[in-house]
N, C-alpha and C positions, 0 to 999 in steps of 0.2 A: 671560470666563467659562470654569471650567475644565471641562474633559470628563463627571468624574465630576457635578459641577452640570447639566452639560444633560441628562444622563441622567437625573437625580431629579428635575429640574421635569419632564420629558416625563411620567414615570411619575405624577406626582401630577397633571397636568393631567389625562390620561384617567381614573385611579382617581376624579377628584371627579365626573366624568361617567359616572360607574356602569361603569367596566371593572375587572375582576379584573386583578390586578397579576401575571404568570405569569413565575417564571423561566426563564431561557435553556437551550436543552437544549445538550449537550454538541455539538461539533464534529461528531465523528465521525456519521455520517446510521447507524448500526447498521440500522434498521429499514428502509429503503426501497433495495433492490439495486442502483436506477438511480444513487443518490449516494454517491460516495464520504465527501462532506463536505457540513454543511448550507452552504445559499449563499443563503437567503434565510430573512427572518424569517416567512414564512409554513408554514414547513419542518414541523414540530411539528404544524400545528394542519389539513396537509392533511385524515387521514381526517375532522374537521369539514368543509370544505368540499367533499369529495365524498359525505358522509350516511354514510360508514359504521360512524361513530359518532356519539352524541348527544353535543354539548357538553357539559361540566358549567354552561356561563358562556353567556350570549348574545353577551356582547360580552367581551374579551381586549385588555391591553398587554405587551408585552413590550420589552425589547431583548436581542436574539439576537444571538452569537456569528455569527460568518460566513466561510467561505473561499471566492474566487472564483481559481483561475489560469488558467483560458482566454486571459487579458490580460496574465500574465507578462510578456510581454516588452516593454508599455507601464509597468509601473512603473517610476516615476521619471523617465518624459518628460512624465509630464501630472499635472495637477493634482488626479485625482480614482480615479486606477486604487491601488490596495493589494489587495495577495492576502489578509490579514485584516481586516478590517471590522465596525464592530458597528450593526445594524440597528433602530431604533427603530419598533416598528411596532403600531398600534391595528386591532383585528379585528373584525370584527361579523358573526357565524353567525346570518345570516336574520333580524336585527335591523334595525339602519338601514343605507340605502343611499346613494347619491350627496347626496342634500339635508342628510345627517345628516353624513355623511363632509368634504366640503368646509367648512364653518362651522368645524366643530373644529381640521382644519387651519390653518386663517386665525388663528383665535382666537388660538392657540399662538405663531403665529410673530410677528403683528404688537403682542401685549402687551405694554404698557410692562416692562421686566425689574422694579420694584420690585411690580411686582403679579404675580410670578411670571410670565410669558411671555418669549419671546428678544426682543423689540422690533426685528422688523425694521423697515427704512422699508417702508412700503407701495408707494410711488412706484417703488419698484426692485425688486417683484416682475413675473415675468410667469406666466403660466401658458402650460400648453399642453394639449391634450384630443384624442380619434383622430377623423377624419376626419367621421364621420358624428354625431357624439354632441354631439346640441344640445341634449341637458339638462343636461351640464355644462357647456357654451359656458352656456348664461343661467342657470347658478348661481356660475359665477365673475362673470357681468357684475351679478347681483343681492348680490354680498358686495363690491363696488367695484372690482374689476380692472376696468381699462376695456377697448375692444375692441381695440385698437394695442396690446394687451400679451397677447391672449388668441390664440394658433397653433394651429391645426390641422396634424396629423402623421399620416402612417400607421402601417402596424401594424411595421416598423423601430424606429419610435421608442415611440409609442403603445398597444400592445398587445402585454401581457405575461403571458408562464407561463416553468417553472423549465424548459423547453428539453425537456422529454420528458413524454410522455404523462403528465393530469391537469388539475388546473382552473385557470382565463387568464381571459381578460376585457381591455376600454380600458381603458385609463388615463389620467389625468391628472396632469400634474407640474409642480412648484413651482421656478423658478428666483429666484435672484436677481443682480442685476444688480453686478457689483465695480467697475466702472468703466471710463474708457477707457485708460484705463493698463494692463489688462490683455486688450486687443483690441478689434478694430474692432465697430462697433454694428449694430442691425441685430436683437436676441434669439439663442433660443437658436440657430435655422437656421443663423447667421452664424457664430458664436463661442461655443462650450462651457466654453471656458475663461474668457469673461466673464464669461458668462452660464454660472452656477455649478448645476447640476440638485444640491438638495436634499433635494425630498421628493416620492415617488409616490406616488401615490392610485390603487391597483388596483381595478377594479368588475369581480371575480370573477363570472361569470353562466355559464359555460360551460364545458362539458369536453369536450381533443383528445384526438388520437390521431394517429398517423400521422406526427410531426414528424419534418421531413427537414429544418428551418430556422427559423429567427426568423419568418420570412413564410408558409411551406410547411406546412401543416399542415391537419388537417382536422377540422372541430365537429362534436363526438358529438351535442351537445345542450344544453339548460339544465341547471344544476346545480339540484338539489332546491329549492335558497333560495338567492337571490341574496347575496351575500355581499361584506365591505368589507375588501379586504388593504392596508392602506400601510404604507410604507417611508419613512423618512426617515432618512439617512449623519450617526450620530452624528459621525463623522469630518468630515464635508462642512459643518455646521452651525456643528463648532468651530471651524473655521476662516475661518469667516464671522464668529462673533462674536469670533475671539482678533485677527482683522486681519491674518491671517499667509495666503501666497500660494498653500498648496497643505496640503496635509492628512498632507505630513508633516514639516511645521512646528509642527504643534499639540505643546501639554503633553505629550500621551502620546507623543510618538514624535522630537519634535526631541534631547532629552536622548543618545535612542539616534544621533542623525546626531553632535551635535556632540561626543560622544565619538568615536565614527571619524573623524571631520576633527583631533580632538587628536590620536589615534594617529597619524593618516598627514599630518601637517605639511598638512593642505589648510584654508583660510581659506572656509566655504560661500558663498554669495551673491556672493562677490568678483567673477566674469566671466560673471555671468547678468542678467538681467531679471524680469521681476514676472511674463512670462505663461511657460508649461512650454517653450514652443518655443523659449525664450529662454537655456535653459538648457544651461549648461558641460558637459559631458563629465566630468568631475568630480565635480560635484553630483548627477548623476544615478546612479552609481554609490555617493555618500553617500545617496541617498534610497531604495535599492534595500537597501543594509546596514542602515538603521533600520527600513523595512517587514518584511524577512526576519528579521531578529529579532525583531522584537514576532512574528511570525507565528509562528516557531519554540515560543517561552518558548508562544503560548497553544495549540499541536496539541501539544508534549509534557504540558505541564497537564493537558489532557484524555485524557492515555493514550495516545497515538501515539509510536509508536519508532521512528525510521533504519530501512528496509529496503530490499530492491530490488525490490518490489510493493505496491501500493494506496496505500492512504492514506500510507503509511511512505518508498514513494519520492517521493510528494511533496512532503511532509516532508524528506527524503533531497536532493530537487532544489533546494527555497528554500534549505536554512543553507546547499548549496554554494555557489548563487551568491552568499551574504552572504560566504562564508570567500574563495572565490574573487576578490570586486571590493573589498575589503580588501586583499587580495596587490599589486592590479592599479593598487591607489591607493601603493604602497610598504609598507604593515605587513607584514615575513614571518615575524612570530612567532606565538602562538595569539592569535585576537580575541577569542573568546568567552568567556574567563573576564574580557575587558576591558568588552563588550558587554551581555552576559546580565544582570548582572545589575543592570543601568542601566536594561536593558526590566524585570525584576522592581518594582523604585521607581516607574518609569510607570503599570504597570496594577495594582500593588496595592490602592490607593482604591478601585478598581473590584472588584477579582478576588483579596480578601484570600488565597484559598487559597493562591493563585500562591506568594504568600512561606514559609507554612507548608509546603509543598513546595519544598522550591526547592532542595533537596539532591538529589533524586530528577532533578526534570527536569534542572540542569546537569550534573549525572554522564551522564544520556545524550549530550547538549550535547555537552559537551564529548571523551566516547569519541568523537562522530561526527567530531571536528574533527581529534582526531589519526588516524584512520582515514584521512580526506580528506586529508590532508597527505602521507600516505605516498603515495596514489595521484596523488596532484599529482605527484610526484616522479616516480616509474616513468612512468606516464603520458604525462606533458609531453613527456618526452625520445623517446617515443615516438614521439609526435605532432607533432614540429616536425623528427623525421629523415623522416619522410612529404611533410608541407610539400615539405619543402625536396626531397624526390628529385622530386613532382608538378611542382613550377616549373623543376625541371633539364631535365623531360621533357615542357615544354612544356605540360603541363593544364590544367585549370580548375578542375577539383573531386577533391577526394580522393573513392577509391573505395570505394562500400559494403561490401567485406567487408577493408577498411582500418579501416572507422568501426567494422565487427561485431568485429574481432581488440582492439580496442583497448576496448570495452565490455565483453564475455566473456573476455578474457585478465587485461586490468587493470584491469575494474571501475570504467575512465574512465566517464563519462556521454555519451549523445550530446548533450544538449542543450549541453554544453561543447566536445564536439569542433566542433557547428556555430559557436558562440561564437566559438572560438581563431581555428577555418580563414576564417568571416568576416573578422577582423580584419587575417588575413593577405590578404584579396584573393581567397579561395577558395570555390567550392562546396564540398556534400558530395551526394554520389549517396544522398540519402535513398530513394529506391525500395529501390534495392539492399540499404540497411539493415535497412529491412523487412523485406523479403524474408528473407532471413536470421535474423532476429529467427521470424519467423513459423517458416520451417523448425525451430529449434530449439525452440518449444516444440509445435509438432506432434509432434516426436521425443518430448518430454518428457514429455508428457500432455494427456490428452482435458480439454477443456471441462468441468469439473466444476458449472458455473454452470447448464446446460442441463439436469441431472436436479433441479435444485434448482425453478427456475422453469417446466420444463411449458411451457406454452405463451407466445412470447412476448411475444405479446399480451396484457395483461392484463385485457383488456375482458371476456371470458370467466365468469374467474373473479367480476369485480367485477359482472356480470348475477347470477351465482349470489347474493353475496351480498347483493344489491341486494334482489333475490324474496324471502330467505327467513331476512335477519338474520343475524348470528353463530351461530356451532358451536358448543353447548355440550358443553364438556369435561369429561366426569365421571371422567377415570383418577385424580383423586387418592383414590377411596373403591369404585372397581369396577373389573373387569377386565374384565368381560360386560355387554352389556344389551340390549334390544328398542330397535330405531329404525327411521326410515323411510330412504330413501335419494331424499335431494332432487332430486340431478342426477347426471349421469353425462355423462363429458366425454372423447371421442375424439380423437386428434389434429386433427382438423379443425372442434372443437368441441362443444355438447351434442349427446347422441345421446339415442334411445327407449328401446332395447335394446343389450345385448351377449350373444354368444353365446360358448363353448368356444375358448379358446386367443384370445380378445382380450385385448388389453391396454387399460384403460379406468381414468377416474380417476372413486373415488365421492364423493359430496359426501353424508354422513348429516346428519339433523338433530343430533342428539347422537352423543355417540362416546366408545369408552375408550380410544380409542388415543393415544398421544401424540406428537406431530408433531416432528419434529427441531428443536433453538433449545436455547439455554443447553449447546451442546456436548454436548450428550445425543441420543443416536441414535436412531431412531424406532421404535415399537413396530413388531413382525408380529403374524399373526395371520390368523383369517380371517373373514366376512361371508358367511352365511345369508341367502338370500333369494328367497324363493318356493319354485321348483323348482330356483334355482341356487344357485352358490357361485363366492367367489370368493377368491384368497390376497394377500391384504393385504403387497407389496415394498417400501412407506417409504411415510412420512408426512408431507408437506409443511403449510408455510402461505406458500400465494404475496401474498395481501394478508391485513392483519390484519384477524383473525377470523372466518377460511375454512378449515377444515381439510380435504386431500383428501385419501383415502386412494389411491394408485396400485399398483392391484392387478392380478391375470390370473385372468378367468373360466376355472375348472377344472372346471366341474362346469354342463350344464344354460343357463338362459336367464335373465339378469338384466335387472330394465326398472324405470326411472325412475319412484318414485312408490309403491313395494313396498315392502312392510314386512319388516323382516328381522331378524336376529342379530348382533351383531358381540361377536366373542369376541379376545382377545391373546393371546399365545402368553407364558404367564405367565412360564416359566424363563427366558424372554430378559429379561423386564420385572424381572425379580427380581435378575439378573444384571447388566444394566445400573442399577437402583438401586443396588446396592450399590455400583457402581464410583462411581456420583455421588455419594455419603457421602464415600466414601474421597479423593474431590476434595477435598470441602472439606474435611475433615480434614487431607488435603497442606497447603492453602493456608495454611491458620490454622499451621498448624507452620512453617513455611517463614517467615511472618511474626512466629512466635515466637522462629527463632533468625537470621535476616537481617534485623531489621527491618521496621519497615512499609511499607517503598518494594518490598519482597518483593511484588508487586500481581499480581492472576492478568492474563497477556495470550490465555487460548484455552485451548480445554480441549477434551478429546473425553472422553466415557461409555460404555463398548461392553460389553460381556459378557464382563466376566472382564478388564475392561485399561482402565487411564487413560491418557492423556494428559497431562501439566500446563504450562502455558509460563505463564512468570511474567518478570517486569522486574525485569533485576539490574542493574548494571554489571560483576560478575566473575563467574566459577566457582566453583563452591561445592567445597568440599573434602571429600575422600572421607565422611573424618569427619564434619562436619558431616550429609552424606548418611545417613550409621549412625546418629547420635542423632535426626532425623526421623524414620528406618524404626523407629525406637524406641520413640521418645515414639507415633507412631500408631499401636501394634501395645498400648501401655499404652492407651489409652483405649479399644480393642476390648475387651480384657480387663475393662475399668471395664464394660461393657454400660451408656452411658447410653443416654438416653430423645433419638429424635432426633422435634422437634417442629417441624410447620410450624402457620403460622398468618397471618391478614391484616392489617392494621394501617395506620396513615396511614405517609407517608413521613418525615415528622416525626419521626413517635415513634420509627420503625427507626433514624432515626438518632441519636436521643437513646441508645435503650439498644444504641448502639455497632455494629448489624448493618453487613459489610462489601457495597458496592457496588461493580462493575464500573465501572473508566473507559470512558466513552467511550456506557454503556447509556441510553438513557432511560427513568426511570420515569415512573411514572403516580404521583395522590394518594396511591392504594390499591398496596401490593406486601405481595408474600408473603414472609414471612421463615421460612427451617429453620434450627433449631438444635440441634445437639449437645448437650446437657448446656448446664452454662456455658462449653464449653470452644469449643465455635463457634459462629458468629452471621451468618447470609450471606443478602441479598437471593436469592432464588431462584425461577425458575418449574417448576425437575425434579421427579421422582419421586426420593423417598429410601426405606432401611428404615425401619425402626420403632425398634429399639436398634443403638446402635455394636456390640456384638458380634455382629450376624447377620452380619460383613461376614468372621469368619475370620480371616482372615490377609491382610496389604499387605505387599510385598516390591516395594519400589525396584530396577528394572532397572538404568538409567541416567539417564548424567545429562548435559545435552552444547547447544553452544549453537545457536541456530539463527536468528540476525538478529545485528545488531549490539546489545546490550544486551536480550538476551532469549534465555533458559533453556530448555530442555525436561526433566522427568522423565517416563520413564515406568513403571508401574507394572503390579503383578500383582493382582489382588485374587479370595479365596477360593482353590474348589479349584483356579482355574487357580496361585493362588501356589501351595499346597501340591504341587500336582501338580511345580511346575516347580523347587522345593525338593525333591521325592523325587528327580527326574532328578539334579536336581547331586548330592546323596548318594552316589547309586549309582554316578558319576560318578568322586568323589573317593575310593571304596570301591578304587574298579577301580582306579584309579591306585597307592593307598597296596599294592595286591595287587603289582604289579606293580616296582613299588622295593622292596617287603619295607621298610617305614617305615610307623609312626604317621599317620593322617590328616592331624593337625597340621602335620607335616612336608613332607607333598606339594608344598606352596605353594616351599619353597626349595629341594626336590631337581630339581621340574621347571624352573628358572629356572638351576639350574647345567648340567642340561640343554642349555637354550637356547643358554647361554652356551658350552658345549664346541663348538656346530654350528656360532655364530657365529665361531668360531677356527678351526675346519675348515676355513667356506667360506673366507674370508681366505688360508688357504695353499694352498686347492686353485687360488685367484685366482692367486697367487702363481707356483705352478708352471705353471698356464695359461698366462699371460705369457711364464715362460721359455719352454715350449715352443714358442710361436709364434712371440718373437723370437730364437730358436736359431736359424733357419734364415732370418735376415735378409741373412747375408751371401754364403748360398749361392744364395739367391735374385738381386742385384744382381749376381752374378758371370755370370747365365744370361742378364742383359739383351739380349734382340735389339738390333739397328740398324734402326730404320727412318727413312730418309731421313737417315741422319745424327743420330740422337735413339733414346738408349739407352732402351727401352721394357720395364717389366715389367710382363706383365699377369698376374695368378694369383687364384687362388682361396682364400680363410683358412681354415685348418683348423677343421674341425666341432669348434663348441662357442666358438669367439672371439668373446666380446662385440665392442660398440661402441666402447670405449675399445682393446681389443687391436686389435680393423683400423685404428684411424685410427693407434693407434702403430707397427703394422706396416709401415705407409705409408711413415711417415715415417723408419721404422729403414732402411727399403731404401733409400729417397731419400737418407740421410743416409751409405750406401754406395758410392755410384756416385759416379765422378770428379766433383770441383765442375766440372773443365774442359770436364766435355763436359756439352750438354744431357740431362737425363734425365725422364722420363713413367712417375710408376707409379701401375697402377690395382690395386687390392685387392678384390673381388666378397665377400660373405657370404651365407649364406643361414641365416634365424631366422623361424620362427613361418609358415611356406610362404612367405615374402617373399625378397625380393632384396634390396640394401644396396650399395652402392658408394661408395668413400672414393678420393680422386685428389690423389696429391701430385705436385708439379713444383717441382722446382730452380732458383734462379736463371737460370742459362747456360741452360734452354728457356723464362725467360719473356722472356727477352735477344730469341728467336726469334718471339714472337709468341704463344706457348702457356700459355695461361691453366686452371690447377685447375676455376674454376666455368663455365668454356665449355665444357668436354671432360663436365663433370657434364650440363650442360644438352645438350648434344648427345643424350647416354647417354640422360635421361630426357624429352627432345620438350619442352624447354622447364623441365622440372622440376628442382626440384634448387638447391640455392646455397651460400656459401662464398667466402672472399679465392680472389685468382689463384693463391696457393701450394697451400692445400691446400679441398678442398671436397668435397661427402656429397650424396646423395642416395638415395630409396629410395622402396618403396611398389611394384614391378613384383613378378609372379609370382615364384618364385625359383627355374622353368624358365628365364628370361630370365638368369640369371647368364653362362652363356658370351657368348652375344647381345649383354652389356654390357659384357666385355673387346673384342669383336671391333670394336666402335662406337667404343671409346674408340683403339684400333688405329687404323681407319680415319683416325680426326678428326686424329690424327697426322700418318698422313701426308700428310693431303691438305691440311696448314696450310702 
């Protein structure tokens, strides 16, 4: 039975038992902070199971998209680990519970296939249920599992939630039995690989906190309505019913192995076995390329692009190790244009879009693969002259800022460096790496995560909302209005009151502020209330549909429960709309002359200035640049009518409105439109007509990921303002040549070009000057010990290139017969610099260039035994470091 079929009987099984049939939401987890990626099929349908909104459905199926890599480095040794996965799962929001939950289960699995069900044998299922939960112990022994098939498990195995704070519950799960050809007997306890886990029956009841573990954790409480999640591994199922040994054997993903075994001359299965333990070294690197690529082809589908943060390096980390264990099998040419789109033919049936995109995702694909190829190359040689000095010198492990120079230098990965150095018989000082890692972006920048989320708890917040419902949001039609102020939240929680120069977050019933999301900045403003006042500094929504305001009482005494004022600070709100216009405007232009793989990746809306990052594979050309700032500046002048409005998601996408990859919508989205000229899912604030926005002038333009753009832009009087600058700008200039404005552009660029010629000969004579007096130098060489020594100082103003030639000019002066030692001292930028050359006839004597350097600088410093550099000391120390290098002479 092929994939796409298990998928449509599951769905029609539940929909005939009154479930809504709910699509997959995208990959990417956009809405919830704690996930990078969804990883389970309950992922969507959380805020239902902790009340903080009402279902539209009682009961829900789906099958959800899924990325799990915590187990990376078990795919393709076991039968059941893939870092993409797609989840078959039936939901019930306070509907049926365990009695209703198991039958359905059973029914499904043991139905003859002509009467639509998978037909397992019955005989070869077992179950298993948590420790204390004897009402599904006697609903499995009342649906015919006998008791010798029915396990009792702790909360390890048994009791599940998505690893961070929210709602868990026992579980019960479905195995079934392969046989003994794939491991010894005994159930699931004994053998996981025989005994195949299917499908789990989550009994949702409760909601943690505190999770320090799978086991560790602490129960807030009952959830509002007990609730029914299960999960069953469309992967895991298909390959039960196709007869094939592990899950990426099935239809959808063997096409992509046994392509990489034709590339790389490997025969699959030839020196394995049936159970995963059993398996070649080989094969497991064949099953690691066809996982990583299916995974690859569906996180770029969904709008994920190569980076070196979040979702994008992880991304970033699977196609390497697919390119990478390709290499490792013998193919050293590109895979992916071999690969890709063998995974495209796989999950098309399923994932028609996949193919009608497929120009879009391989062009990222494939930029990532010759990117990596290059860094393979620097890289490797890198990292295997390390190797080999660590086992010269006795080690064990390459060292952390070995692993940090080779990830920050050359953009190696660590997870490859541990790879390599493993193979080679070697640790790595991961501490150390850390460490380092962490230093750098300490330097780099503060935690931007932490003003975003308030407190990290989110329990807090989910009490507020719990008490008193969603915030309604009235900025799309006001700017002011009366409300009460429900809570007020201190760092250490809800407070009574706040007084003068606190810092406190408000929770109003209603509000016209608008909270930061869809790349739009948050209103200011302020709130009236009582006797006090306070000034509204950003707008957050830490769980949906909670909006706080995070403000400082300026004024008087503010208290929980007070009715008040909340006013916005209009010109910012007016300023920041118009920038949100002039986005989408960008975007839809940018799609009109790039294409439609032109797809917005991030946006910012601030007062007076956009942002735009969008998915290209190249640079867009100056030109092209002009005709966008163009064409957007003509539909200002058109002044259409910018209209929003709410609509099913259906219809948005019928009359053509553009959606964010990677967003989840709801039924209901709001769609603005420009005229007929744009059409874009939206939750911002916009103008009213295209021409309130002025004037959009394109700054630049420049990349900033691997296959992703930035513009950014001016919008209104800050454009006009910054248009009158450059005028008066180019005024002053054409003053100044006595030339036409026009002209300015190519008198300053011959300009350029005369200084460029200058500095070159003033290079030039520099040069001479320093090595002019090379031979007068060599001639002045002391004796010490028998060993011609010149130590001096370089004339103020010698580059790096003139000392170390100076060095060498002198050295190349003094008799070849006799030993000679010259050190060279500089002084640039308050530093010190030292360049040491040595002659054959003193390295005859033992006298080594990068030993006399490393004396000079206490270890510092490197270089061949002929000539070698060092620096970074005071450049008071300059005498100090001839007198060292003296010394080391003669005392060799």
């Amino acid at each position: 039975m092929k994939t796409a079929e298990i998928k449509r009987r599951y769905l029609a099984h539940f929909e005939a038992n009154g479930h809504a049939v709910v699509p997959s939401a995208p990959l990417p987890a956009i809405s919830d902070p704690n996930l990078l990626f969804v990883n389970a099929g309950m992922v969507q349908f959380v805020p239902y199971f902790l009340g903080q909104q009402s279902p539209p459905f009682p009961r829900a199926v789906s099958v959800q998209k899924c990325i799990r890599t915590p187990d990376i480095d078990e795919v393709g040794k076991t039968s059941r680990h893939g870092t993409f996965f797609q989840m078959n799962g039936n939901f019930s929001f306070g509907d049926y519970f365990k009695a209703g939950a198991i039958p359905l289960a059973w029914e499904l699995s043991t139905k003859p296939v002509d009467q639509g069900g998978f037909g397992l044998d019955p005989e070869r299922i077992w179950a298993t249920v948590y420790l204390d939960d004897d009402e599904a112990y006697d609903l499995w022994l009342r649906t015919g599992v006998p008791a010798e098939r029915i396990v009792r498990r702790g909360k390890k195995d048994n009791f599940w939630s998505m690893g961070i704070p929210g709602p868990a519950g026992p579980c019960s799960e479905l195995y079934y039995d392969r046989g003994p050809e794939y491991g010894a007997e005994g159930g699931p306890e004994v053998d996981e690989d025989r005994y195949l886990e299917f499908w789990n029956l989550v009994f949702m009841q409760y909601e943690i906190a505190d999770v320090r573990s799978k086991e560790e954790f602490r129960i807030v409480g009952e959830l509002p309505k007990k609730n029914i999640d299960t999960g069953m591994g469309l992967e895991r199922m298909a390959s039960i019913l196709q007869g094939v040994d592990n899950l990426y054997e099935i239809d959808e993903v063997r096409p992509i192995l046994d392509r990489a075994a034709e590339l790389t001359g490997k025969r699959y299965g030839a020196h394995s076995g049936h159970a995963a333990n059993q398996s070649h070294p080989d094969d497991v690197r064949l099953r690691v390329i066809a996982d990583h690529v299916r995974t690859a082809l569906m996180l770029i589908g969904d709008g994920v692009t190569p980076s070196n943060e979040g979702r994008g390096y992880v991304l970033r980390r699977i196609m390497r190790r697919a390119i990478r264990s390709v290499r490792l099998l013998g193919w050293q040419e590109r895979a992916l244009p071999e690969l890709l789109p063998v995974a495209r033919d796989c999950m098309a049936p399923s994932y028609p879009e996949l193919a009608a995109d497929f120009e879009r995702i391989s062009a990222y694909a494939y930029a990532e693969e010759d990117a990596f190829l290059a860094t393979l190359r620097a890289g490797t040689t890198i990292l295997d002259t390390a190797i080999a000095e660590t086992r010269t010198a006795g080690g064990r492990a390459l060292t952390g800022d070995k692993a940090f120079q080779l990830h920050d230098t050359y953009g190696f990965p660590i997870d490859l460096t541990l790879e390599i150095a493993a193979e080679q018989g070697l640790d790595v000082d991961q501490e150390g790496f850390r460490r380092l890692m962490a230093d750098q972006r300490a330097r780099a920048k503060a935690d931007a995560q932490a003003r975003k989320t308030g407190h990290t708890d989110l329990s807090a917040y989910r009490s507020v909302l719990d008490a008193g419902g969603p915030v309604t949001f009235t900025g799309y039609t006001e700017v002011s209005r009366e409300s009460t102020v429900r809570a007020l939240l201190g760092a250490d929680g809800p407070r009574a009151a706040a007084v003068e120069g606190d810092l406190v977050e408000l929770v109003l019933d209603t509000t016209p502020f608008y909270a930061e999301g869809g790349g739009q900045q948050p209103d200011h403003g302020m709130i009236t209330v009582g006797g006090g006042q306070v000034e509204v500094l950003d707008v957050q929504q830490p769980v949906p549909g909670l909006i706080v305001h995070r403000a400082r009482v300026i004024r008087g005494e503010v208290r929980a429960g007070e009715a008040g004022y909340a006013e916005i600070d209009t010109s910012r709100r007016r300023a920041i709309s118009r920038s949100h216009t002039a986005t989408h405007l960008v975007h839809q232009t940018m799609r009109n002359f790039l294409g439609e793989s032109a797809t917005q990746a991030g946006s910012l809306n601030a007062p007076g200035r956009l942002r735009f990052d969008f998915n290209t594979a190249t640079g867009v050309a100056p030109s092209v640049l002009r005709d966008v700032e163009q064409q957007v500046n003509e539909v200002l002048l058109a002044d259409l009518e910018v209209h929003a409005f709410v609509t099913s998601l259906d219809e948005a996408r019928r009359i053509g409105a553009m959606a964010l990859f990677g967003e989840k919508y709801g039924d209901q989205v709001r769609v603005v439109e420009v005229g007929d000229y744009a059409r874009e899912l939206c939750g911002g604030t916009h103008v009213s007509r295209s021409g309130q926005l002025g004037l959009v002038k394109i700054l630049s333009e420049s990349s900033i990921g691997s296959g992703v753009r930035r513009v950014e832009a001016l919008v209104g009087m800050d454009a006009f303002n910054f248009l009158a600058r450059e005028h008066l700008l180019v005024a002053r200039l054409a003053e100044l040549y006595r030339v036409p404005s026009e002209q300015v552009a190519d008198r300053v660029e011959q300009t350029v070009t005369q200084l460029r010629d200058a500095e070159k000969e003033l290079e030039k004579l520099r040069a001479q000057l320093v090595l002019g007096g090379a031979a007068a130098f060599a001639a002045q060489a002391r004796d010490v010990r028998g060993v011609a020594y010149v130590g001096i100082e370089a004339p103020e103003g010698a580059g790096g290139n003139d000392v170390r030639t100076l060095a060498q000019e002198i050295r190349g002066r003094i008799d070849p017969a006799r030993p000679g030692v010259v050190a060279v001292a500089a002084r640039s930028n308050g530093k010190a610099s030292l360049v040491v050359a040595v002659n054959p006839a003193a390295r005859s004597r033992g006298l080594a260039a990068n030993d006399l350097v490393k004396v000079a600088f206490s270890g510092r410093g490197g270089g061949s035994p002929d000539l070698a550099q060092g620096g970074g000391l005071p450049d008071s120390e300059v005498p100090t470091l001839l007198v060292t290098v003296e010394k080391a002479v003669a005392e060799a």
